[in-house]
Short mmCIF file of the C-alpha atoms (twelve columns), coordinates in Angstrom:
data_MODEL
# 
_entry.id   MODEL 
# 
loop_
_atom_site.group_PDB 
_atom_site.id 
_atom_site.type_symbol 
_atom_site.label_atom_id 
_atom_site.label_alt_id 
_atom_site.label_comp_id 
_atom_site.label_asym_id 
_atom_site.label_seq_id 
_atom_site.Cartn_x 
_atom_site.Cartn_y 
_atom_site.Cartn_z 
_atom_site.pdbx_PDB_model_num 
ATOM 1   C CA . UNK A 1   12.952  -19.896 12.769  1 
ATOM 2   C CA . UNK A 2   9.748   -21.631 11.832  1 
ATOM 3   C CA . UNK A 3   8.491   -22.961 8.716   1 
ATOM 4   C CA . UNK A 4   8.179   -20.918 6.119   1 
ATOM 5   C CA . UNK A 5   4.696   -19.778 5.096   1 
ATOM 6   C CA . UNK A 6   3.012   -20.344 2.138   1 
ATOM 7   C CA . UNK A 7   1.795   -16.855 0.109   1 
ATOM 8   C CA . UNK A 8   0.621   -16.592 -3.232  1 
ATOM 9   C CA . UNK A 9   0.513   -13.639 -5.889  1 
ATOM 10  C CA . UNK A 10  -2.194  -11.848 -7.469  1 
ATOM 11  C CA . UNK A 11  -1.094  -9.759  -10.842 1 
ATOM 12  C CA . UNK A 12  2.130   -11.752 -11.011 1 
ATOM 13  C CA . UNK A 13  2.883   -10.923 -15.155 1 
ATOM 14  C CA . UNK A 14  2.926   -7.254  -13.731 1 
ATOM 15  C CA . UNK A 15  5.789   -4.875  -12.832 1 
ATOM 16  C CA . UNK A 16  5.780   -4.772  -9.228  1 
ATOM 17  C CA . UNK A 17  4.277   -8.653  -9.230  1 
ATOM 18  C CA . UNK A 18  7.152   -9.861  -11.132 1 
ATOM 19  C CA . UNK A 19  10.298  -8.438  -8.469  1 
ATOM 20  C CA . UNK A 20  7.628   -9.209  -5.661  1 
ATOM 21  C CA . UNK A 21  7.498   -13.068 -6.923  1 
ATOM 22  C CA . UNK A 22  11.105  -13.129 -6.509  1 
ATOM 23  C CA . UNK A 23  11.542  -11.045 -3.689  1 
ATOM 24  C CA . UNK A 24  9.576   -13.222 -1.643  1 
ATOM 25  C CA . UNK A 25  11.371  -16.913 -3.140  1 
ATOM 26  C CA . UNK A 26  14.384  -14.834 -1.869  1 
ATOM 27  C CA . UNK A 27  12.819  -14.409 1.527   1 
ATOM 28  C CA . UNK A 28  13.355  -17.173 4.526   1 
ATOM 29  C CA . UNK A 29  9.847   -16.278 5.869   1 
ATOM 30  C CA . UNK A 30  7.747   -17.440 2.390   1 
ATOM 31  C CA . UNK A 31  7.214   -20.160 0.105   1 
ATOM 32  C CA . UNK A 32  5.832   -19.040 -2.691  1 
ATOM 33  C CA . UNK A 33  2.899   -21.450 -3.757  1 
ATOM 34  C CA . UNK A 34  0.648   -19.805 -6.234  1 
ATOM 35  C CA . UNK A 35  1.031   -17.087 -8.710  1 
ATOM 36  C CA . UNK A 36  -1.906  -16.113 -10.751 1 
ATOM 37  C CA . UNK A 37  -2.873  -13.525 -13.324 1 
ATOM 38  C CA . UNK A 38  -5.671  -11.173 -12.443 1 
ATOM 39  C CA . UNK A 39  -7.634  -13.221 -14.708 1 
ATOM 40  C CA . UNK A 40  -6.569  -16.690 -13.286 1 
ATOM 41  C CA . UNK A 41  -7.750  -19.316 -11.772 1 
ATOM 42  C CA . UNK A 42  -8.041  -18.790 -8.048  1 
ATOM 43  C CA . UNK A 43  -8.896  -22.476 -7.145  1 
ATOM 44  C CA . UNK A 44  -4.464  -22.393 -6.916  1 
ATOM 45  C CA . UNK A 45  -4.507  -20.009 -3.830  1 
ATOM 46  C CA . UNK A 46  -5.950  -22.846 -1.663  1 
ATOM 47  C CA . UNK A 47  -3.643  -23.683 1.041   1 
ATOM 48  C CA . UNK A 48  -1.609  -20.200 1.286   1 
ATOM 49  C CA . UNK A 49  -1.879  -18.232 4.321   1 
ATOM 50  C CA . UNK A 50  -1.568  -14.516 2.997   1 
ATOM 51  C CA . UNK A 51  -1.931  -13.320 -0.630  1 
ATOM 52  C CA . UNK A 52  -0.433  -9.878  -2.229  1 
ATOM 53  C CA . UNK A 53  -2.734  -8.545  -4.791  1 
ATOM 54  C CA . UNK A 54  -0.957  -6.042  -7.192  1 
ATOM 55  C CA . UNK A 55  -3.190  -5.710  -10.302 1 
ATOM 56  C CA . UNK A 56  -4.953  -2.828  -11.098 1 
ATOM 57  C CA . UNK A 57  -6.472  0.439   -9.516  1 
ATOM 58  C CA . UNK A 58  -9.968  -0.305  -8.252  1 
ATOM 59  C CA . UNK A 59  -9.957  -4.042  -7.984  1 
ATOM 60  C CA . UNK A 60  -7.944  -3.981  -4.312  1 
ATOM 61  C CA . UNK A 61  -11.008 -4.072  -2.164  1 
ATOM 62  C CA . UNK A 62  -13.013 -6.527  -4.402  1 
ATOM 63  C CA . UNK A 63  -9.984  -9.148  -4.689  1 
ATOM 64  C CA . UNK A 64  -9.492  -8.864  -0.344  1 
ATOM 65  C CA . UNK A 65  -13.190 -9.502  -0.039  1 
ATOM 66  C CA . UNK A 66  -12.969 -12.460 -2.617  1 
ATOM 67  C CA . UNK A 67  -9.781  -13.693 -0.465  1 
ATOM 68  C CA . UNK A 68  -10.927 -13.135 3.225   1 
ATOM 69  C CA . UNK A 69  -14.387 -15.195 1.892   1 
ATOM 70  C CA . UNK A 70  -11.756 -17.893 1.123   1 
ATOM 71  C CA . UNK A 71  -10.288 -17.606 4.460   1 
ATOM 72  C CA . UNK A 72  -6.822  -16.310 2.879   1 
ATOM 73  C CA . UNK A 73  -5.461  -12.900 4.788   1 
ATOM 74  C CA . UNK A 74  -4.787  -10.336 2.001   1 
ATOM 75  C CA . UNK A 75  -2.629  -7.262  1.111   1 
ATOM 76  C CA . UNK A 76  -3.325  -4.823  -1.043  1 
ATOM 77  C CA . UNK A 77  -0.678  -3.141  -2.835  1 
ATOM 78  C CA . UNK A 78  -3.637  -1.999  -5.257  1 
ATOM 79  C CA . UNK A 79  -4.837  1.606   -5.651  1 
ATOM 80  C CA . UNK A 80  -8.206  2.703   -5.057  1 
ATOM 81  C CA . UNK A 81  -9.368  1.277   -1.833  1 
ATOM 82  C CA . UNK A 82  -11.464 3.675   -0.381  1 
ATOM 83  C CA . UNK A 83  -11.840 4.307   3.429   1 
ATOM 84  C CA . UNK A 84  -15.510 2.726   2.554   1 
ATOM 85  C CA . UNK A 85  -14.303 -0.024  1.418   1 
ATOM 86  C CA . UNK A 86  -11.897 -0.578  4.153   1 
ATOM 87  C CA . UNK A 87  -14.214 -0.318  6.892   1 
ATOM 88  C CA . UNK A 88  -16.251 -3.278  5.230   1 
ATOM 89  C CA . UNK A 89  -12.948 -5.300  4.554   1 
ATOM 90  C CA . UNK A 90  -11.926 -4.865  8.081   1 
ATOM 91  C CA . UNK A 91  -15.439 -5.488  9.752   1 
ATOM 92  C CA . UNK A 92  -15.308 -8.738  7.274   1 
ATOM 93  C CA . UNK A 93  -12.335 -9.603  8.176   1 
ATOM 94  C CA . UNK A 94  -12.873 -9.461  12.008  1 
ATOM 95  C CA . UNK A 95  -15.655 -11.158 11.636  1 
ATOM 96  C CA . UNK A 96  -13.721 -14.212 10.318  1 
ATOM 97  C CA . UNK A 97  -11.181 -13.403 12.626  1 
ATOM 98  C CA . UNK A 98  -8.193  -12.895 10.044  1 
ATOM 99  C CA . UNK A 99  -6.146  -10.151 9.513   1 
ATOM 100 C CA . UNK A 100 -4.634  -8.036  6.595   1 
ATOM 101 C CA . UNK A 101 -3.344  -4.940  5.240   1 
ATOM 102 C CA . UNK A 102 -4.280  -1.825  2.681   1 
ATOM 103 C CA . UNK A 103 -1.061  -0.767  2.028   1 
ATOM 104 C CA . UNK A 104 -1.294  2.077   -0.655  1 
ATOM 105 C CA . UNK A 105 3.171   2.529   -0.646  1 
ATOM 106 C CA . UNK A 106 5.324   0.210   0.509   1 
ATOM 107 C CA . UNK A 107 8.074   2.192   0.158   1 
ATOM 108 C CA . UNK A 108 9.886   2.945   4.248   1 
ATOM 109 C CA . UNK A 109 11.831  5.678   2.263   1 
ATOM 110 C CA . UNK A 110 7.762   6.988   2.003   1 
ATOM 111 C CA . UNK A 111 7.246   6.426   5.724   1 
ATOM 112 C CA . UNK A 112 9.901   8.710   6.815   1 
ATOM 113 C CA . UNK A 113 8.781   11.222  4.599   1 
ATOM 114 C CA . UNK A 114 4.883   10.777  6.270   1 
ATOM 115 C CA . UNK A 115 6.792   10.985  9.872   1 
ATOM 116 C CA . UNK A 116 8.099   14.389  8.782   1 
ATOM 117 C CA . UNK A 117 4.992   15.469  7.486   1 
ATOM 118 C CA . UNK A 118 2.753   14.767  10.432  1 
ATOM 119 C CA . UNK A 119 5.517   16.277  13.134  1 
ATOM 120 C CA . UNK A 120 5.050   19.837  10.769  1 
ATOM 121 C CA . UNK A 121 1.207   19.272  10.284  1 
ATOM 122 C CA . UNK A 122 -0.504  22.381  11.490  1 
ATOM 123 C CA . UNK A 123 2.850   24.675  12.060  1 
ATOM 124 C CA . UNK A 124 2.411   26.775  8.706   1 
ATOM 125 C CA . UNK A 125 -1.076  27.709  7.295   1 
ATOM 126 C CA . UNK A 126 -0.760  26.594  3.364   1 
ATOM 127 C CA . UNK A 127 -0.900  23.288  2.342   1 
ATOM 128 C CA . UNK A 128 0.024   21.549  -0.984  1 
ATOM 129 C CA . UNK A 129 0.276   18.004  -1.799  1 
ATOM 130 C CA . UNK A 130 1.860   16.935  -5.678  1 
ATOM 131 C CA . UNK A 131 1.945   13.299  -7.230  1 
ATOM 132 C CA . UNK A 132 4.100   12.341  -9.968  1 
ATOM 133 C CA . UNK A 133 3.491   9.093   -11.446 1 
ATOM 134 C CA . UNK A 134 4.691   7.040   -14.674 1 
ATOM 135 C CA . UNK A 135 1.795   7.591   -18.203 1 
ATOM 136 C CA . UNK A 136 0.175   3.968   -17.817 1 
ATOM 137 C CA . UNK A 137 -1.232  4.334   -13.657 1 
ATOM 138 C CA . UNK A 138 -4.500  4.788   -13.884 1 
ATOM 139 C CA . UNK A 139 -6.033  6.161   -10.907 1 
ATOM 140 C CA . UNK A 140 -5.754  9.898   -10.146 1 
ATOM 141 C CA . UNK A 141 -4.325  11.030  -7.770  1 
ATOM 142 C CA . UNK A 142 -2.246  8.175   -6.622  1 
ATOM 143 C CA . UNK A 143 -3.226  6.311   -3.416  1 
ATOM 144 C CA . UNK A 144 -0.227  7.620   -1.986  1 
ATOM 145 C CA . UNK A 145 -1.577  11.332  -2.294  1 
ATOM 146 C CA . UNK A 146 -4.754  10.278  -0.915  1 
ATOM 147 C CA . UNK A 147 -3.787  8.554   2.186   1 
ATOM 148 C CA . UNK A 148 -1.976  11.912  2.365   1 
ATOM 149 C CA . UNK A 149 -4.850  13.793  1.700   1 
ATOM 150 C CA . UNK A 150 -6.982  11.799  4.561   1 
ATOM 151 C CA . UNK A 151 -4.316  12.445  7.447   1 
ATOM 152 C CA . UNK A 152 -3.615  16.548  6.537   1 
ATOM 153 C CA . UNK A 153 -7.486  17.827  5.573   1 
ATOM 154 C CA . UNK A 154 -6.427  18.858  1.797   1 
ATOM 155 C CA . UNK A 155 -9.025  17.575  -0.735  1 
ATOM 156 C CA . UNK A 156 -8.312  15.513  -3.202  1 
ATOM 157 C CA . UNK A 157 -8.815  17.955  -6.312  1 
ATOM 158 C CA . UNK A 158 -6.451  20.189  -4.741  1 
ATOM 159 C CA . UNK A 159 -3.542  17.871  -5.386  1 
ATOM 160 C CA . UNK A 160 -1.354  18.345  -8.155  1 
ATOM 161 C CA . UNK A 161 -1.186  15.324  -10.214 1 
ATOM 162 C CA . UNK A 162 1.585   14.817  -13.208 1 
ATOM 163 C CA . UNK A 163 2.151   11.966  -15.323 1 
ATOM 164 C CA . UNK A 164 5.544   11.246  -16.828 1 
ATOM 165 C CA . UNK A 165 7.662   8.721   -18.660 1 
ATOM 166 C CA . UNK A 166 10.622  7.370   -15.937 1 
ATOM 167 C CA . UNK A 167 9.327   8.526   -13.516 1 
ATOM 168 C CA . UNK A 168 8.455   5.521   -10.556 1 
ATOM 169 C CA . UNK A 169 6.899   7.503   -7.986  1 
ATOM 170 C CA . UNK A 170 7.391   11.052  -6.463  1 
ATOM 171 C CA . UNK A 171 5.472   12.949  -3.738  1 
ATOM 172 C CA . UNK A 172 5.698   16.250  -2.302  1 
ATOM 173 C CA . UNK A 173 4.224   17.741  1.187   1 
ATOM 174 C CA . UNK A 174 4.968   21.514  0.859   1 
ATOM 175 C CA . UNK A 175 3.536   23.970  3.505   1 
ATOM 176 C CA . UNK A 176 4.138   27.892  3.840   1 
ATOM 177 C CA . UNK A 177 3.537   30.922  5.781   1 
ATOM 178 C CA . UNK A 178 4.587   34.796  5.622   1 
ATOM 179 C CA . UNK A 179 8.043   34.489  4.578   1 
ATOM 180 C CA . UNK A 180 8.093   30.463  5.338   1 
ATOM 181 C CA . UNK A 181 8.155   27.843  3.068   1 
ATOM 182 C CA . UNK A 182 8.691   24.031  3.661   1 
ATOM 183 C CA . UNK A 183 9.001   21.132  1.303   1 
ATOM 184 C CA . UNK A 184 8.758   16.852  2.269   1 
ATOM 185 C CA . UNK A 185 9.469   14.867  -0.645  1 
ATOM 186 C CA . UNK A 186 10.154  11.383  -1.759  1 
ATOM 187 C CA . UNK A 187 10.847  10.130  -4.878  1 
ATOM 188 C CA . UNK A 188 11.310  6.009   -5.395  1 
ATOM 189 C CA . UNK A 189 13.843  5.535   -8.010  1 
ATOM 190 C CA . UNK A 190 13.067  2.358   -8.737  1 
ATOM 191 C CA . UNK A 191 11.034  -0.599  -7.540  1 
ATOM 192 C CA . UNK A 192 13.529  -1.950  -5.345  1 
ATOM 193 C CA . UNK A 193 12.058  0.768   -3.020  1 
ATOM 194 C CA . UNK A 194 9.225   -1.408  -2.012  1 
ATOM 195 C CA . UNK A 195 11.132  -4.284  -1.131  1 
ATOM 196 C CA . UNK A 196 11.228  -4.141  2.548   1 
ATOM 197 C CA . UNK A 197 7.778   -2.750  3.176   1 
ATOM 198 C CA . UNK A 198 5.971   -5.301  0.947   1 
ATOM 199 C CA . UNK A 199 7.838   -8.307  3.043   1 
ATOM 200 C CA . UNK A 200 6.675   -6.425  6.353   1 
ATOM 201 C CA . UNK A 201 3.281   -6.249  4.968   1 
ATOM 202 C CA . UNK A 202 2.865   -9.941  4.116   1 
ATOM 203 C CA . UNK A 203 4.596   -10.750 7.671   1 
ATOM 204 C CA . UNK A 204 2.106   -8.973  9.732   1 
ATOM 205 C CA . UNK A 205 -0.870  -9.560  7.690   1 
ATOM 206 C CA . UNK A 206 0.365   -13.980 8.134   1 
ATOM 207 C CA . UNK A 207 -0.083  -13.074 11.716  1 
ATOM 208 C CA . UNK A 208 -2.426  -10.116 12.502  1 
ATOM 209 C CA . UNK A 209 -6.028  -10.231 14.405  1 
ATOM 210 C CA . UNK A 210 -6.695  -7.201  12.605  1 
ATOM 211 C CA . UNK A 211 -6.893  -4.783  9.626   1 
ATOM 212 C CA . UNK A 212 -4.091  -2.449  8.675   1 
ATOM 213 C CA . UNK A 213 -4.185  0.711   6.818   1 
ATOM 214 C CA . UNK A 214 -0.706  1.943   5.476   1 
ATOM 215 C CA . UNK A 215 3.138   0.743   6.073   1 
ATOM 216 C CA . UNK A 216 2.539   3.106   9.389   1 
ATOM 217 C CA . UNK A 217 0.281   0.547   11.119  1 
ATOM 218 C CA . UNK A 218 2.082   -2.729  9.445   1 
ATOM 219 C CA . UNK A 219 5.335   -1.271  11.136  1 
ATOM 220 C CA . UNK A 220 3.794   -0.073  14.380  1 
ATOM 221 C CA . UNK A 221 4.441   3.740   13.139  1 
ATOM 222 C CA . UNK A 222 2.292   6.126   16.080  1 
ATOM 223 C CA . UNK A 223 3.007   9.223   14.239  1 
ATOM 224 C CA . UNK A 224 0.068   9.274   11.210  1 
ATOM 225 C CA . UNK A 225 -3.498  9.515   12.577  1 
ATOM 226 C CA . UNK A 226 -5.696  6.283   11.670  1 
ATOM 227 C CA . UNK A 227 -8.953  6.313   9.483   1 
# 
């Protein structure tokens, strides 16, 4: 085993950036060298290889451009990235010949459940997709819905979105037909549930040539079309 490689942490005071801090001190692959608030001073991310940025919904893509410009590889646990905005972060970051990831749920417990979902895509007619999320995440639907959304052709104000108190993150992938109804879901019960995909995402973004979209591509997954 190599060295381990120096990371840093955007939105470390948060939730997920507090267990993901110690998660990755925990982890034989990392050092962690810089933690920083949103609001902090990014002159301490010099000298890390990769960066997680976990902050807030609809500063993902602006915080990887900001990173890749400082030759750091990012990965966005974030929500909000469009697929606009993640053609220009992967056309910048090609361009500077770095990789990183856009990884809307890093939850593998999520992955199987998007496995099952694409092998029944187009067997039963109906489609519905519902979010439930805890009161204080802002963006609506989740990220999580939408990447959904992108890969099974249902429009985003067709999901059903809920917000409520202990809840950490549910989805649910119904479809139905004359006399046929089948239901998908996930539900992370806590935020030990991202533990293993956020590792795999900073691992392959430390040593990617290219872009990733989803836990799918980090983890070599075939089954989910790419956007």
């Amino acid at each position: 085993m190599g060295e381990p490689l120096p990371v840093g942490v955007i939105g470390a005071r948060g939730n997920l950036g507090r267990v993901a801090c110690e998660w990755i001190e925990e982890s034989p692959d990392f050092e962690l060298s810089a933690t920083i608030r949103r609001d902090g001073s990014w002159n301490r991310l010099e000298g890390v290889v990769a960066c997680l940025d976990v902050t807030r919904a609809g500063l993902g893509a602006i915080h990887a451009e900001r990173l890749l410009e400082m030759g750091i590889r990012p990965v966005v646990g974030t929500s909000g990235v469009t697929l606009e905005e993640l053609q220009a972060l992967r056309e910048l970051a090609n361009s500077m010949e770095l990789g990183g990831a856009v990884v809307p749920n890093f939850s593998v417990g999520f992955l199987a459940m998007a496995r099952a979902a694409s092998a029944a895509k187009g067997l039963l007619p109906e489609v519905q997709i519902t979010e439930v999320h805890r009161p204080a995440k802002l963006d609506t639907p989740s990220g999580t819905a939408a990447r959904l959304c992108n890969s099974h052709s249902v429009r985003l104000d067709e999901v059903i979105t809920l917000r409520m108190q202990g809840v950490t993150a549910f989805h649910e992938y119904k479809l139905w037909g004359s006399d046929d109804v089948v239901t998908i879901r996930h539900e992370s019960q806590g935020l030990l549930s991202f533990r293993e995909g956020l590792l795999a995402s900073l691992r392959y973004a430390c040593h990617a040539s290219d872009f990733a979209y989803g836990l799918e591509q980090v983890m070599g997954d075939p089954c989910i079309v790419s956007h």
